[in-house]
N, C-alpha and C positions, 0 to 999 in steps of 0.2 A: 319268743319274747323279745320285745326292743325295750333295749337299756339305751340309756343316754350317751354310753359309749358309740352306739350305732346311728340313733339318728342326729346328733351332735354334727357330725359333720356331714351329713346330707342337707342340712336345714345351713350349715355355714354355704354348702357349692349352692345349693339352689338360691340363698340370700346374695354371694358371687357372680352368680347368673345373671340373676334381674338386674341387678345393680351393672352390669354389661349393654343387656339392651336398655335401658333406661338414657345411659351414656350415652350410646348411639346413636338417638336421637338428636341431642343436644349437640354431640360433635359433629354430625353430617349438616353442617349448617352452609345456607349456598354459597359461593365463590361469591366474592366481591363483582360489581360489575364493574365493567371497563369502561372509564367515561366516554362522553358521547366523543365522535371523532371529530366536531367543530373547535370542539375546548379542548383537546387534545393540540389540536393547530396552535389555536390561539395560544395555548398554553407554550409550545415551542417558539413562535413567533415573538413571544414577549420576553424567552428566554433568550432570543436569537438577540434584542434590542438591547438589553440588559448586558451583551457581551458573556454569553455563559453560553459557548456555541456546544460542549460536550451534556451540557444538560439538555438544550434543544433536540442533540441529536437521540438521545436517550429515551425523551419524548417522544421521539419518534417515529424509535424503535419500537418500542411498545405498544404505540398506535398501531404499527405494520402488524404484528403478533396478535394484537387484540380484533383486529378487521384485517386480516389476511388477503379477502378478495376486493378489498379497494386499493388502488394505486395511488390515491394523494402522498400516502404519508414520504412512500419513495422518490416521489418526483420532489416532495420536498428535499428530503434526504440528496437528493442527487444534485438540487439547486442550490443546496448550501455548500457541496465539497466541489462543484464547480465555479461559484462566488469566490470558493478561498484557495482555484486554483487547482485541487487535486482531482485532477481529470481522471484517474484510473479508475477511484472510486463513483466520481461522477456515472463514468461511463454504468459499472457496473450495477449502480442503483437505477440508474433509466432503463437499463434491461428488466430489473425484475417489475416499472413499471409496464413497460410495454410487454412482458408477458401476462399482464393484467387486461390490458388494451392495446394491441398491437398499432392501432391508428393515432396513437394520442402525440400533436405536434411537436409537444414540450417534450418528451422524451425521446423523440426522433431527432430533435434541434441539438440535445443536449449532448447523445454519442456521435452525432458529424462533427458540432463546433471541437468537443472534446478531443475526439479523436484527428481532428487537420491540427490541434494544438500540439497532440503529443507529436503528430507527424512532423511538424515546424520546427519543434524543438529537436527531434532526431537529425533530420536534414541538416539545421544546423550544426549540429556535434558533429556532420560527415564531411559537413561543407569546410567548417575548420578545419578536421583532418587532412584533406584534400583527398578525402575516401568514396567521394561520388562520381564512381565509374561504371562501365561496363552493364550488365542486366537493370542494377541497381539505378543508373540513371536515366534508362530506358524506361524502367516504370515508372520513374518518379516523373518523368519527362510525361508519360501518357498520361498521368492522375492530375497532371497541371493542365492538361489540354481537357482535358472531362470535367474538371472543377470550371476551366475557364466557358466552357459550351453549357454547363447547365447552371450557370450564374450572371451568363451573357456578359461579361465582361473578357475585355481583353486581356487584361492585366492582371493578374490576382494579388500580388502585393504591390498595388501602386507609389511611387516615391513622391516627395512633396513638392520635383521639380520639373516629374516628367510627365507629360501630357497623353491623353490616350491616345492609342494608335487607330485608324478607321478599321473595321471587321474584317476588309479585305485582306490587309496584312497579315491577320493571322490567320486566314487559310493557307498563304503563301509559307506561314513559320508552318506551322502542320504537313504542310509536303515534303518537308527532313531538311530545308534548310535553316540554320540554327540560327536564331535571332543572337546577337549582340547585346551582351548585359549591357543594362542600362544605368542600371544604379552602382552613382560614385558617390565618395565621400567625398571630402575638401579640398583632401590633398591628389584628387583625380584617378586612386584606386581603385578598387571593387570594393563593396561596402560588407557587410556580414548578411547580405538576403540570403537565404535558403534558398530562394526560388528565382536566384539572379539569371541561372543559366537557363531556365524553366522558360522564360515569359514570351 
């Protein structure tokens, strides 16, 4: 015999129930989509103009997250924190472009310039010390002679008094005899080049 004691609560779970899947429905509602990635750009662009560089960059985080296999949104990324100077992060956003697209120029521009910057600046810190000796100036000595051959240029930080030297010269400095810094300041000293003893 069913008393109301009994089906009382079978008719409350099964009214619990439905009222579950019912819900279900309505909360499995799709994810938002992700704007398209032009207006994404745009959108960071106009933040970038606006002077709101941590909102651009947020945009364009987001972008990277929401299209994972495009590489724009990093090259942007990479071209803004090299615009304002922070080459470490530069660098590191052009790699995760170009592990998008290993050929792409702008991200290959971005870890060389970057990275001869952070180098420029190191050299300097050593050149003040008067800490550039030994192995240390040996490579740095070959990396000016390999920047200077595959930029054809003789000189890689030219001064604004000294003229180029003809190519034959610098086979002659490449055969280990040491060129003569060139660059002086006013008062006829060595100036602060990085790459004075280099050239």
């Amino acid at each position: 015999m069913i008393t109301s004691r009994t089906w009382l609560p079978c008719v409350a779970s099964l009214l619990l129930l439905t009222a579950c899947a019912t819900d279900g429905a309505v909360v499995r509602t799709d994810k938002p989509q992700a704007p398209p990635l032009d207006r994404a750009l745009a959108d960071a662009d106009s933040a970038l103009t606006a002077g709101h560089v941590d909102k651009a960059q947020g945009i364009l985080k987001n972008a990277a997250a929401s299209y994972p296999s495009d590489k724009t949104p990093w090259l942007h990324m990479a071209q803004i924190k090299f615009d304002r100077a922070n080459y470490g992060e530069a660098i590191l956003n052009a790699q995760e472009a170009l592990q998008r697209d290993p050929n792409d120029k702008l991200g290959n521009s971005i870890i060389a310039v970057s990275g001869l910057r952070l180098s420029t600046r190191a050299l300097a810190d050593l050149s003040q010390q008067n800490n550039l000796n030994g192995s240390l100036r040996s490579e740095a000595q070959d990396l000016a002679k390999l920047l200077r051959t595959s930029l054809g240029e003789d000189v890689l930080v030219p001064t604004s008094n000294a003229a180029r030297k003809p190519a034959a010269s610098s086979s002659s400095s490449a055969s280990g005899k040491k060129a003569p810094p060139t660059a002086t300041g006013k008062s006829g000293s060595q100036t602060n080049d990085p790459f004075g003893g280099l050239k």
